[in-house]
N, C-alpha and C positions, 0 to 999 in steps of 0.2 A: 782214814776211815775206810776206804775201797779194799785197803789191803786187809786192814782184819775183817771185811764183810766177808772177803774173798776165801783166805787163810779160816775163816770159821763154818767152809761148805757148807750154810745151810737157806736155804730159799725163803722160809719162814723169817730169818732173822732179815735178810735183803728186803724184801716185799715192806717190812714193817718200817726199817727205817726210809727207803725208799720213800714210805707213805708220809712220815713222822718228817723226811725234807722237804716235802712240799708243802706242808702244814707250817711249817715253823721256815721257812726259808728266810725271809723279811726280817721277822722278828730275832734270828740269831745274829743275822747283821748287825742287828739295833744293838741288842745287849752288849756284844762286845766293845760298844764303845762307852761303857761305862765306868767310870773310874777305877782302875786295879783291874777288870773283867776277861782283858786280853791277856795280863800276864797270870791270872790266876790259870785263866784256860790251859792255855800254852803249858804250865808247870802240871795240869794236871793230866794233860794229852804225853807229854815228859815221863809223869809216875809211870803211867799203864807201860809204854813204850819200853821203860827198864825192867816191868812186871815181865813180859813177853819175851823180852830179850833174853831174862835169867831161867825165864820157863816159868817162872811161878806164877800158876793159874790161880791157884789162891789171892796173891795180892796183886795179879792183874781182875781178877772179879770185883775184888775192894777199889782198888783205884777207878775202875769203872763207875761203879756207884756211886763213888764220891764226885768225880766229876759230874755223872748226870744230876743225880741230886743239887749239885751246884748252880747247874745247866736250869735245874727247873725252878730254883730260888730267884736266878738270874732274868727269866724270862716274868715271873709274876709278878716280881719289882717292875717290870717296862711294862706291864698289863696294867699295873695298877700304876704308873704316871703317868702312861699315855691316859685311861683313863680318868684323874683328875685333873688331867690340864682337857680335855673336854667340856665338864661338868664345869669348871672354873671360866 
């Protein structure tokens, strides 16, 4: 993560995820310990990595997405068990 913050110069993008670790910091612990969620990560942390490698910004942007997209599917599934085992 540090290195494409770094490798992408830009302040705006640092400050935001910067912001976006402190917010979710707990919670991305959590998720990854959900069935499959560690290796899905990892393969998807993998895509970008070879997107980057080959130069292709194009499918380093796709792979991005796809993994946050993932990221955020992953996080609202533990939003919504943690909150029913609350309520329950």
């Amino acid at each position: 993560h540090e290195a494409i913050i770094t490798l992408a110069n830009n302040r705006w993008l640092a400050q935001v995820i910067g912001d976006l670790r402190k917010l979710v910091k707990l919670a991305r612990l959590q998720q990854l310990h959900a069935p499959g969620r560690l290796e899905q990560s990892l393969s998807e942390h993998m895509a970008v990595f070879a997107a980057l490698k080959a130069r292709d910004a194009e499918g380093a942007e796709a792979a991005m997405r796809t993994h946050l997209t993932r990221q955020r599917v992953a996080l609202r599934e533990l939003a919504r068990s943690q909150t029913s085992r609350l309520i329950a």
